[in-house]
Wavefront OBJ file of the C-alpha trace (Angstrom):
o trace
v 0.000 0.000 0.000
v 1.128 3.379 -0.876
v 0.820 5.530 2.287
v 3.220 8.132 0.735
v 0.390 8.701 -1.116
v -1.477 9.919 1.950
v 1.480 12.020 3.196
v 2.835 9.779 5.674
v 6.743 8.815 5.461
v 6.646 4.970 5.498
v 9.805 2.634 6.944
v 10.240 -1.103 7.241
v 12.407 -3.427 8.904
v 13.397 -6.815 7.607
v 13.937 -9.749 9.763
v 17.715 -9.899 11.070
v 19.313 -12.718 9.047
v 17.003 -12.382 6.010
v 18.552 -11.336 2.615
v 22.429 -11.055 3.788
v 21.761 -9.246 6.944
v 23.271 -9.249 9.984
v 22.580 -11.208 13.192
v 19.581 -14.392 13.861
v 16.017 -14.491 13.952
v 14.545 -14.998 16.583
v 10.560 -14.825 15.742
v 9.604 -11.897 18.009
v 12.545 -11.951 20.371
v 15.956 -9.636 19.960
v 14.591 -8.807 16.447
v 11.626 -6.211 18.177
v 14.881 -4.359 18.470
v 15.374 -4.051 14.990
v 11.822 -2.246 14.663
v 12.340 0.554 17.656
v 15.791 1.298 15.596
v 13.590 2.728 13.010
v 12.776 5.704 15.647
v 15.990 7.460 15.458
v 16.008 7.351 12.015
v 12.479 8.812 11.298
v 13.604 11.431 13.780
v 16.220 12.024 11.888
v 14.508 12.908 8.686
v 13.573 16.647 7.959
v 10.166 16.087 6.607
v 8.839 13.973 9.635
v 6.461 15.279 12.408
v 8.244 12.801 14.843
v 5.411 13.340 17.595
v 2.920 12.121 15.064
v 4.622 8.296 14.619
v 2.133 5.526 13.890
v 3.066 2.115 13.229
v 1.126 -0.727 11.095
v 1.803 -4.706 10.757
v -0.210 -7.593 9.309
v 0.291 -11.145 10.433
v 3.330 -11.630 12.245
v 3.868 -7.525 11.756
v 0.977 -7.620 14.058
v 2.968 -9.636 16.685
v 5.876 -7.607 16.328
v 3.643 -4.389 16.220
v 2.551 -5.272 19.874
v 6.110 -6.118 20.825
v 7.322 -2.741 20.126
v 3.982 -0.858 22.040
v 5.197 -3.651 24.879
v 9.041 -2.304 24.880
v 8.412 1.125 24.553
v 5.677 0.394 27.893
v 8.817 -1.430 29.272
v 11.430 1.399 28.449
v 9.189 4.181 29.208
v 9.200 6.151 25.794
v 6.199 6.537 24.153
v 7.483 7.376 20.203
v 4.237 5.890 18.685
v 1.414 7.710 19.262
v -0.973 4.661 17.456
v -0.765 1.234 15.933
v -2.777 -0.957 13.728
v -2.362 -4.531 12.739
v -4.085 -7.029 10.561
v -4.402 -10.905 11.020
v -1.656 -10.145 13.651
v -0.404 -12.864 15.699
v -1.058 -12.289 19.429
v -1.108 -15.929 21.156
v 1.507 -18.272 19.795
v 0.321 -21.010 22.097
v -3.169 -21.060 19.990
v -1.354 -20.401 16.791
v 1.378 -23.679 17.725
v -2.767 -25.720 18.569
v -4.481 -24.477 15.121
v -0.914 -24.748 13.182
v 1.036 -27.421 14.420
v 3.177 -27.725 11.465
v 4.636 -24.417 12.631
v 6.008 -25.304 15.561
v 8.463 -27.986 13.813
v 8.672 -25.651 10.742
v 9.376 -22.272 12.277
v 9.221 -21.868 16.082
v 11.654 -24.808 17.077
v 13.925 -23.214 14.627
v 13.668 -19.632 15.253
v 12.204 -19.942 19.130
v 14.307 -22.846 20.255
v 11.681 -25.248 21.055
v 7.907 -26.466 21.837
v 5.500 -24.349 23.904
v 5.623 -26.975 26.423
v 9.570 -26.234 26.537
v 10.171 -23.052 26.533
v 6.430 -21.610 27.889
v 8.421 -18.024 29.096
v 9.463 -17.415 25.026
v 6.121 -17.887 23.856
v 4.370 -16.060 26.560
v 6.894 -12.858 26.330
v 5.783 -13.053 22.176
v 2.354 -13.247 22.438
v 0.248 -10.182 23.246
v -2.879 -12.216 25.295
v -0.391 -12.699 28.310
v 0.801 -8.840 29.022
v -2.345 -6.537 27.439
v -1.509 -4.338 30.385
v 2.101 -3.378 28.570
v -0.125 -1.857 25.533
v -0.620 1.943 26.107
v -1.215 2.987 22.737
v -4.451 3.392 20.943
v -4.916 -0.067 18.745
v -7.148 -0.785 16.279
v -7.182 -4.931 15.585
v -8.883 -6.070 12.649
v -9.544 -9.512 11.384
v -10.995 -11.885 9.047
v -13.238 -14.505 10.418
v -12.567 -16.716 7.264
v -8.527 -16.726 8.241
v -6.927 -20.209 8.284
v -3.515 -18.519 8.699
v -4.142 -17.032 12.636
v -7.738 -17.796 13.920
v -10.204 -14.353 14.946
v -9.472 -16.246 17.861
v -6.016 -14.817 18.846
v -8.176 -11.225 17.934
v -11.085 -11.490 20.154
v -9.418 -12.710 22.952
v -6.207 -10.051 22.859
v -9.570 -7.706 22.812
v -11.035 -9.298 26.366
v -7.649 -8.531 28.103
v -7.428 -5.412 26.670
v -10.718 -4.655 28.108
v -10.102 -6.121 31.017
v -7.437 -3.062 31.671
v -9.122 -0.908 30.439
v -6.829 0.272 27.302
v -7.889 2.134 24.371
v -8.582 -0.135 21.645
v -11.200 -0.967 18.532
v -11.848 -4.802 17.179
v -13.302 -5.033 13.604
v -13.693 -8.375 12.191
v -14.715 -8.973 8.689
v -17.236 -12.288 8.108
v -16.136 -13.982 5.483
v -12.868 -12.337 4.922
v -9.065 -13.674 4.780
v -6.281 -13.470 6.474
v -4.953 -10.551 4.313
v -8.679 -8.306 4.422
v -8.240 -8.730 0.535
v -12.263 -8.096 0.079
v -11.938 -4.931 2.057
v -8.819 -3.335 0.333
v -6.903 -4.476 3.042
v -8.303 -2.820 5.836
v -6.741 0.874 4.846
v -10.013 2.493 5.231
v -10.012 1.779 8.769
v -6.477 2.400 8.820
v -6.266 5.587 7.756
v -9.023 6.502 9.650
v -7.535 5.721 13.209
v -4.242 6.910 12.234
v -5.816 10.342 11.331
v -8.062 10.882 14.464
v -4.966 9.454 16.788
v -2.102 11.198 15.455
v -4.727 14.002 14.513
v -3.784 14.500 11.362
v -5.865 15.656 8.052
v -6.565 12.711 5.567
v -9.023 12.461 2.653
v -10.830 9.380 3.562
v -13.263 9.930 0.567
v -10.680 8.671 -1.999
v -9.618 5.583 0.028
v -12.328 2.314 -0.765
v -13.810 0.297 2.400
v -14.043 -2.530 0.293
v -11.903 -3.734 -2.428
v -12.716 -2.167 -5.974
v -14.337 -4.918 -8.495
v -13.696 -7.518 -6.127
v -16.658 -9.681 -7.113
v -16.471 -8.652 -10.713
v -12.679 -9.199 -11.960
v -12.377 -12.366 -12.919
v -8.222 -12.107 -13.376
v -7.414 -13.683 -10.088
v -10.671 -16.292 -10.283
v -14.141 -16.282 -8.821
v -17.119 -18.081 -7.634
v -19.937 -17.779 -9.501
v -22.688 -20.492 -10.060
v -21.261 -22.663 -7.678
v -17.592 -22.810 -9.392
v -14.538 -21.575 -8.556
v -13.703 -20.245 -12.265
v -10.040 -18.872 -13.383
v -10.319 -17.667 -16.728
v -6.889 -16.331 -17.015
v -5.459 -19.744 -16.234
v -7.923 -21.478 -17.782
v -10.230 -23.797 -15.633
v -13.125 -24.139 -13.165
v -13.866 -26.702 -9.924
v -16.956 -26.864 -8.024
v -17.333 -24.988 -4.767
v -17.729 -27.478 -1.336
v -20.359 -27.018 0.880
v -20.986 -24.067 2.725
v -18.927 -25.485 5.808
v -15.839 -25.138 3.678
v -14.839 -21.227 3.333
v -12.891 -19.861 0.589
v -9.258 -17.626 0.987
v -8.435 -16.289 -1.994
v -5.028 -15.337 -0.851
v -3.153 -18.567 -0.443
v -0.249 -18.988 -2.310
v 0.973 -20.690 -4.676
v -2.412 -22.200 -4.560
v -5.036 -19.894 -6.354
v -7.718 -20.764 -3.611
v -8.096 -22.910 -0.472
v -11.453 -23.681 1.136
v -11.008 -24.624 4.470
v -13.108 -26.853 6.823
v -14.713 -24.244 9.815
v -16.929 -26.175 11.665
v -16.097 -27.026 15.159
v -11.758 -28.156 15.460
v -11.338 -30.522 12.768
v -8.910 -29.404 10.303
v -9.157 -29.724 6.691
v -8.454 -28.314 3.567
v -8.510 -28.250 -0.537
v -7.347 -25.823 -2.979
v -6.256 -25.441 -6.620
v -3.876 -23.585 -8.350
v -1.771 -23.467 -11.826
v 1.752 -23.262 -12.939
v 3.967 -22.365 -15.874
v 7.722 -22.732 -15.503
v 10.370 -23.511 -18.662
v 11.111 -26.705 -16.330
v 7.797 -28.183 -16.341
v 8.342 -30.618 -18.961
v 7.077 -34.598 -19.427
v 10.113 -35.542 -18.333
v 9.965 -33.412 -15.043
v 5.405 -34.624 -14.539
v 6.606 -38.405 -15.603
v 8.041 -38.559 -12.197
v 6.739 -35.740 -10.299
v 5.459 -37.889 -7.721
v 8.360 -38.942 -5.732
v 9.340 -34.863 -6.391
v 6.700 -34.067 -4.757
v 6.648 -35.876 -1.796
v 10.210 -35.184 -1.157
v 10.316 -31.391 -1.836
v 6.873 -31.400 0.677
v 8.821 -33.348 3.456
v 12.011 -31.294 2.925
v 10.119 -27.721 3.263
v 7.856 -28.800 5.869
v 10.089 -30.897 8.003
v 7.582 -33.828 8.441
v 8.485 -36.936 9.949
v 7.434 -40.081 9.879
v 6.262 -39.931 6.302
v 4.171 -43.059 4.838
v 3.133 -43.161 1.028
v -0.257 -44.521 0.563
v -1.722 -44.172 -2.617
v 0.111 -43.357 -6.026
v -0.979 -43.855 -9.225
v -1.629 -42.314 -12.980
v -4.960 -41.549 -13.337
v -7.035 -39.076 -15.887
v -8.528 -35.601 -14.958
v -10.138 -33.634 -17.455
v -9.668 -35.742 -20.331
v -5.610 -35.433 -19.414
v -3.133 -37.160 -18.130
v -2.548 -37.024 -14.227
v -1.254 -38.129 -10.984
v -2.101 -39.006 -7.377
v 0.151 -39.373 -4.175
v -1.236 -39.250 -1.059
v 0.782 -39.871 1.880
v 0.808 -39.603 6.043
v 3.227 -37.503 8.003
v 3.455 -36.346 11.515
v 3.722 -33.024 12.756
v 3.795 -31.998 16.321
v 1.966 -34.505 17.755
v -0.717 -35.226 14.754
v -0.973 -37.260 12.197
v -2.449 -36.203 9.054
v -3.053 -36.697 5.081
v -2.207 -35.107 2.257
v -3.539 -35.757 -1.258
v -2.342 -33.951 -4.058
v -3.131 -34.220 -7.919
v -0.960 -33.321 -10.531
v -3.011 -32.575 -14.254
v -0.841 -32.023 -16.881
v -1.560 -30.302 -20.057
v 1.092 -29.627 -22.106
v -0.187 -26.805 -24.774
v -0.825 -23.377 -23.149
v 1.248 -20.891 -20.849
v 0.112 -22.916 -17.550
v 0.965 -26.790 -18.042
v 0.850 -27.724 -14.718
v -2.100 -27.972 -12.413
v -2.497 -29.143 -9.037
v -5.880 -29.890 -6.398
v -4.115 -30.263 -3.274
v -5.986 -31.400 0.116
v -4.893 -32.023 3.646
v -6.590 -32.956 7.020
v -6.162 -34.699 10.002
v -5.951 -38.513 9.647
v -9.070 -39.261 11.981
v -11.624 -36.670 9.584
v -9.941 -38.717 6.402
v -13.203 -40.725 6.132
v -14.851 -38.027 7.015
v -13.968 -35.992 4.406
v -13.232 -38.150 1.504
v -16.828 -37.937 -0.649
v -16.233 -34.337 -0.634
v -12.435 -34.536 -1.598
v -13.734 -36.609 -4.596
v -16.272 -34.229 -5.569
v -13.949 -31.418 -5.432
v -11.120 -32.964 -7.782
v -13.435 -34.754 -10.022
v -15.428 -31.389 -10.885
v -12.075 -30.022 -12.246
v -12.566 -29.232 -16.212
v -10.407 -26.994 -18.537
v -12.469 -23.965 -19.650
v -13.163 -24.031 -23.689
l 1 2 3 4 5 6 7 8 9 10 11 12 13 14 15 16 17 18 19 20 21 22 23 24 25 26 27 28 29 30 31 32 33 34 35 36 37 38 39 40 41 42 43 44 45 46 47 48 49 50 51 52 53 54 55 56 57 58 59 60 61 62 63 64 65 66 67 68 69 70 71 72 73 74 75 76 77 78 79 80 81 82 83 84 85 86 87 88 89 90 91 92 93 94 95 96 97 98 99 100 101 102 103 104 105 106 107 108 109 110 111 112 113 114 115 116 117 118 119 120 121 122 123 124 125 126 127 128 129 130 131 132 133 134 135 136 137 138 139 140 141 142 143 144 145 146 147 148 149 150 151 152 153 154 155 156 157 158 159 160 161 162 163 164 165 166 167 168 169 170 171 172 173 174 175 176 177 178 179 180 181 182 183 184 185 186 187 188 189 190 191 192 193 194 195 196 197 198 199 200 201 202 203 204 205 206 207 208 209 210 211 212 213 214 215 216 217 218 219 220 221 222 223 224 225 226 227 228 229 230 231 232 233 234 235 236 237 238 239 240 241 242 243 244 245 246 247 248 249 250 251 252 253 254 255 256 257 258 259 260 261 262 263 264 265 266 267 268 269 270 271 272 273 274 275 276 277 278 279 280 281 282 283 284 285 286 287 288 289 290 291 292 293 294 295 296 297 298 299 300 301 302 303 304 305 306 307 308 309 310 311 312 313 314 315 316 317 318 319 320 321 322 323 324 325 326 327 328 329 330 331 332 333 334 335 336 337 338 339 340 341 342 343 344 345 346 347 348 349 350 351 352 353 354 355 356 357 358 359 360 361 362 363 364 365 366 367 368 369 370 371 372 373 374 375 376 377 378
């Protein structure tokens, strides 16, 4: 987003460690540092009101967003005048419950170890355990339809909040992802609080609540009669039932519609590729690829191949592998098809679904359904 736009003077860190930098991430820990050091700086800068600093972060932005309001409590400054965040993290003890393949994917690495472990590390990262360190007005928003970090972690940062007492406003969006891409990414509501808090003047007239087009453009795919439908790429699958909630943003898969009813987890998406190294050679034996590059990246363990086979989808050629991995301490499946069609920019097509072992049953008839509705557009 282009708050320059809106006269602000926008700065961003990058984690420590990340693209040649100096030092280790740490997920929330020494790296909140790294943030605050971006202070001085603005200070520095002639054209900066530096008793009008606001501060914005979506996902784990968010989490580090309430680390700095928690630092600055802690060294008694109080630089930023307000703070917003989207999806932002603020329990990683839920987050490590509804995500468990983070924990062996990213916290163990960059925390040091489980939640049972190291309790004191997750607690001093997630916002739920010190509200009373936040003395800055916050806005929170949140989609109710992200998979990423529940409304969960939103609503109950919110109770402790007003438990204390602290200035604060929850939005959450029904429907909406993890990202607030139907409602241009929250910067309506941004720009709003940021203006009365820092009380500065801001055309909100110009700025769109919801995203422009978003249920018209069909560029990045829609749903419309009951199919998911991306003309660009070339194809169309039927939408689940109305348990099963769509996220648009989920890369590198075009859509995901995950299972929200009650704490099974589930989910199925679809998305399509072009790369100069997708090739027959490359989809002849993309199956045992696949479920090595998927072990490798998500650092699975105790992986068991149950189903593999050549199949045909869409009047093409295909693939199936399904295996079982652990993470934390679940099991679960994942099923993933490969289509192949080798004339047009996007050869490569995959329906991808994953859930925990005991909803496999479960879950199967619609799995089916989903993959077998797939059909190339004319």
């Amino acid at each position: 987003m282009n708050y320059a736009s809106y006269g602000f003077v926008a700065v961003g860190s990058q984690y420590r460690g990340n693209d040649g930098g100096e030092g280790r991430e740490e997920f929330g820990g020494a790296d909140v540092n790294d943030v605050l050091n971006l202070i001085p700086l603005l200070k520095s800068l002639p054209n900066v009101d530096a008793d009008k600093i606001g501060m914005v972060g979506y996902s784990r932005g968010g989490m580090m967003t309430y680390l700095a309001l928690k630092e600055q409590t802690l060294r008694g400054t109080d630089d930023i005048k307000a703070a917003c965040t989207v999806g932002g993290v603020a329990d990683l003890f839920m987050s490590a419950e509804e995500r468990p393949e983070m924990v062996t994917g990213v916290y163990i690495p960059l925390i040091g170890g489980t939640p049972s472990q190291l309790p004191q590390e997750y607690e001093a990262r997630s916002a739920t355990y010190w509200a009373d360190k936040i003395n800055v007005p916050l806005l929170i928003q949140h989609g109710e339809a992200d998979w990423r970090v529940s409304v969960e972690q939103a609503r109950k940062l919110a109770q402790e909040l007003e438990r204390y007492g602290k200035d604060y406003k929850l939005i959450t969006y029904p429907g909406d992802d993890h990202s607030l891409s139907g409602h241009n990414k929250g910067l309506y509501e941004i720009l709003s609080w940021l203006s009365e808090n820092l009380d500065i003047s801001i055309n909100l007239e110009s700025v769109a609540f919801e995203t422009p087009n978003s249920t018209e453009s069909i560029e990045e795919g829609e749903i419309a009669g009951g199919y998911y439908i991306h003309e660009e790429k070339g194809y169309k699958i039927a939408v689940p039932p109305q348990k099963w909630v769509a996220n648009f943003s989920a890369p590198p898969l075009d859509v995901i519609f995950q299972f929200s009813q009650g704490s099974a987890f589930g989910w199925m998406g679809v998305g399509a590729y072009s790369s100069a190294s997708y090739t027959e050679s490359f989809f002849d034996n993309i199956n045992d690829w696949w479920v090595s590059a998927m072990s490798t990246k998500g650092g699975w363990t105790d992986i068991k191949i149950v189903d593999e086979r050549d199949l045909t989808i869409a009047g093409h050629n295909a693939k199936v592998v399904a295996f079982e991995y652990t993470s934390g301490n679940k099991r679960y499946v994942e099923m993933t098809y490969h289509i192949w069609k080798p004339k047009g920019i996007y050869n490569l097509h995959r329906v991808r679904m994953n859930c925990d072992k005991d909803k496999f049953d479960e879950f199967l008839d619609v799995y089916e359904v989903f993959v077998n509705s797939f059909s190339f557009l004319p």
